[in-house]
Structures are given as structure tokens and as C-alpha cells.
N, C-alpha and C positions, 0 to 999 in steps of 0.2 A: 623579141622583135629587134631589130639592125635598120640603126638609122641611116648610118653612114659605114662606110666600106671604102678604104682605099686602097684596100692590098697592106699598107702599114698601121694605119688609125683606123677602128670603128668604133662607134658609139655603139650601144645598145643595151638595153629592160638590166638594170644591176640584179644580179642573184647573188644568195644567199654567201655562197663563196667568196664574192668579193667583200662581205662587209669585214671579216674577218683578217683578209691580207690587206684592207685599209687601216684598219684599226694597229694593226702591227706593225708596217710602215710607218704610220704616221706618229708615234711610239718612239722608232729608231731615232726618226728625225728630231724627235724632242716635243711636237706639239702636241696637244691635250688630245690623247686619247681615246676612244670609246666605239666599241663595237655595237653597244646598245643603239647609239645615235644611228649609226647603219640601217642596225634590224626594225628601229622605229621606221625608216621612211621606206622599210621592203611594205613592212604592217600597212602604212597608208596607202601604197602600192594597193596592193591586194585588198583593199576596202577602196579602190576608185578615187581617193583625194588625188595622188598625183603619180606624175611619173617617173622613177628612179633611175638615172640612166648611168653609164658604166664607159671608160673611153676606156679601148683596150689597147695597146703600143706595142707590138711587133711579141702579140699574143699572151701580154703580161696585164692586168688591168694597175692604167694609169692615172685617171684621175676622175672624178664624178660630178655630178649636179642633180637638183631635182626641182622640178616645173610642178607645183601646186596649183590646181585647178583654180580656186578662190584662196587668197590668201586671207589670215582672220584676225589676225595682229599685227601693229604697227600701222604706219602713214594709212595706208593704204587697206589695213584690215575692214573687211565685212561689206565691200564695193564691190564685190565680184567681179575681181581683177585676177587674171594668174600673178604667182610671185613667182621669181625663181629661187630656189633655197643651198644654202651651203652648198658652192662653188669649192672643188678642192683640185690642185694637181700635184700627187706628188713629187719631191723636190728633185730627184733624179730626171725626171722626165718634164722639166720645164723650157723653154723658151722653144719648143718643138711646136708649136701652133694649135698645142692641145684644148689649154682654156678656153679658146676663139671655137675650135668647131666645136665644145659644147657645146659655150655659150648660142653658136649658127642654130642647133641642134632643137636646144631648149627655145628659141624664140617662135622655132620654127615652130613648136609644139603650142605653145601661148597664143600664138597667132591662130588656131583652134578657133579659142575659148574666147578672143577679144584683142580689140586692137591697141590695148595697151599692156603692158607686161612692169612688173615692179619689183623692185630689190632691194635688199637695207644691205650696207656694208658698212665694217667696220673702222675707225678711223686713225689709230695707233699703225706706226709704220708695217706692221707685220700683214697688215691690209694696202698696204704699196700697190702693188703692181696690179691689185684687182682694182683698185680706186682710178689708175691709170687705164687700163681696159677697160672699164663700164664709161669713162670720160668718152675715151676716144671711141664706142660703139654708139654713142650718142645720147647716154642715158643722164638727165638732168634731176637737179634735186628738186623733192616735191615743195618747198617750200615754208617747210614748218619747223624746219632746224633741226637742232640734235634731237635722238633720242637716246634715254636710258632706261632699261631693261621694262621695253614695251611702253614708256610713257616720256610725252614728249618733255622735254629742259627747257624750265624759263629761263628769263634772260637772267645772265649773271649768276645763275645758280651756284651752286657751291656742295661741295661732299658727293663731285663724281668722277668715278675712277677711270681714268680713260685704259679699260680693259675690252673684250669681246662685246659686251654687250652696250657698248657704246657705238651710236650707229647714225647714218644720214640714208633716209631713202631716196630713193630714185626713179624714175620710170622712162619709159619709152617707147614710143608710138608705134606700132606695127602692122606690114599690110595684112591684114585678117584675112585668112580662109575659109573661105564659106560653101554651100553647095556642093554638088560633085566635089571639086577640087579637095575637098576640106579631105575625103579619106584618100589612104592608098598614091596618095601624089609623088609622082619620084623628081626629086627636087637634082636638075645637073649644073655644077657649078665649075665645075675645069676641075676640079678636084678629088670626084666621086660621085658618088650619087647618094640621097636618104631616103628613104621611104617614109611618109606620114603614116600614122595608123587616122 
């Protein structure tokens, strides 16, 4: 499926192929690897938890994300909330506006499933500029502080490592699609068009 289309960037359903030129790219670049992680969330795909999607940049696949139906862990796990999960743009292809129409992309999908949508990001600088765009899209923290690896940090804790799995969630109110509108919507925004499934 093809969310967005604009002659340069489309979003659309990640295949098999891309988990593999992810994982190799992101390799080159230095960060933590794995193709596995890819082929887990094609698996969730194809078992209905969520959606895998694929931005593709003048025919190359650039960067990904995935909208999980109900997310199960963290702030917000087992409230049957969409999450959106690992946000990635490879480094060649950044400040092109790629992150954003995912991100357009995947809200658009959450907006589905409920009118709120949630995310954990990570807090070491390497998480920068995503901390900076979930700010400015309007996504506020849930209120329970840090977490570390699925469980929240008391106060003043001590013996943790500010790596990946140290995180603040967020969420964000969204106008929900419902009824008709909810399938087959072709969303125009001056910039292309997507298609809702």
C-alpha cells in the first residue's frame, strides 16, 4: 500500500527488502545494527499488530517507522493506545522533510485506532533532533518521568545508564477517524496526497 506519493518521497507497507538495505546502512553509519529488528516488525505486520512503513527518496528507501495498534509496554502499555515505534532516517537523507511526512503518515494511521497516539524517545544526544520534532509536533510528556528498560525511575535513582533504553514518553491528541472517512481517505495537503487503508 502507498501512503504518500509526491513524485520524490513516498511512504509505503516496508518489504522484506528494505529491512536488509536498513540494516546495512545503518552499519555504515556506525549505529547499532540489525536486520532482525526489521524482520520482527515485517512478522507483526503480517500477524495485524501494526503497520510497517518505508519512506522511499528519489527511489531509494530512506528512512522508516511503525504505528503499533495497541502498544504493551511502557507509559502507556496495555490502554489501548496506538504507539508509534522506532523512528529511523538514514543520515544521507536527512533534513529533507523525511522524518515529518512519516511521522504526517503514521498519525494519520493512529488516528484509526484513537484519538491519542504515544511514543518513548530516547534521551542522550543521539536522540536530538527527534526530541526536537516530537516537541515541536506537539507531543508532551506523560508525566511519570524517566523510564529505564520498561520500568519507570524513582526519584534520585542511581545505577542508570543513559543509553537507548533510557526514555521519556509522550503522547499526543489526534483528530480520530471514524466511519466512512476512517478507510480509503485520500488525505491533500499542497504536497501530495496519502491514502488511508
Amino acid at each position: 500500500m502507498v501512503y504518500y506519493d509526491d513524485g520524490e518521497l513516498a511512504i509505503r507497507d516496508m518489504e522484506e527488502a528494505d529491512a536488509q538495505i536498513f540494516a546495512e546502512e545503518e552499519a555504515a553509519q556506525g549505529w547499532k545494527a540489525d536486520v532482525s529488528k526489521h524482520l520482527a516488525r515485517l512478522k507483526d505486520q503480517a500477524e495485524g499488530k501494526c503497520v510497517s512503513l518505508t519512506a522511499v527518496y528519489k527511489g531509494l528507501p530512506a528512512g522508516y517507522v511503525n504505528v503499533y495498534k495497541t502498544g504493551m509496554a511502557g507509559a502507556f502499555g496495555g490502554k489501548g493506545l496506538p504507539e508509534i515505534v522506532d523512528l529511523g532516517v538514514l543520515g544521507k537523507y536527512r533534513r529533507k522533510g523525511i522524518g515529518g511526512k512519516l511521522m504526517d503518515v503514521a498519525e494519520q494511521i493512529a488516528a484509526q485506532y484513537a484519538d491519542t497516539v504515544w511514543l518513548g524517545v530516547g534521551l542522550h544526544s543521539g536522540y536530538g533532533g527527534a526530541q526536537r520534532m516530537y516537541a515541536k509536533r506537539g507531543y508532551i510528556p506523560d508525566g511519570t518521568g524517566v523510564w529505564y528498560r520498561d520500568k519507570p525511575c524513582g526519584q534520585y535513582e542511581t545505577g542508570i545508564a543513559n543509553d537507548d533504553d533510557l526514555v521519556l514518553f509522550l503522547s499526543k491528541r489526534l483528530e480520530r477517524r471514524t466511519g466512512k472517512n476512517r478507510r480509503n481517505r485520500v488525505c491533500e495537503d499542497g504536497y501530495g496526497s496519502c491514502v488511508m487503508r
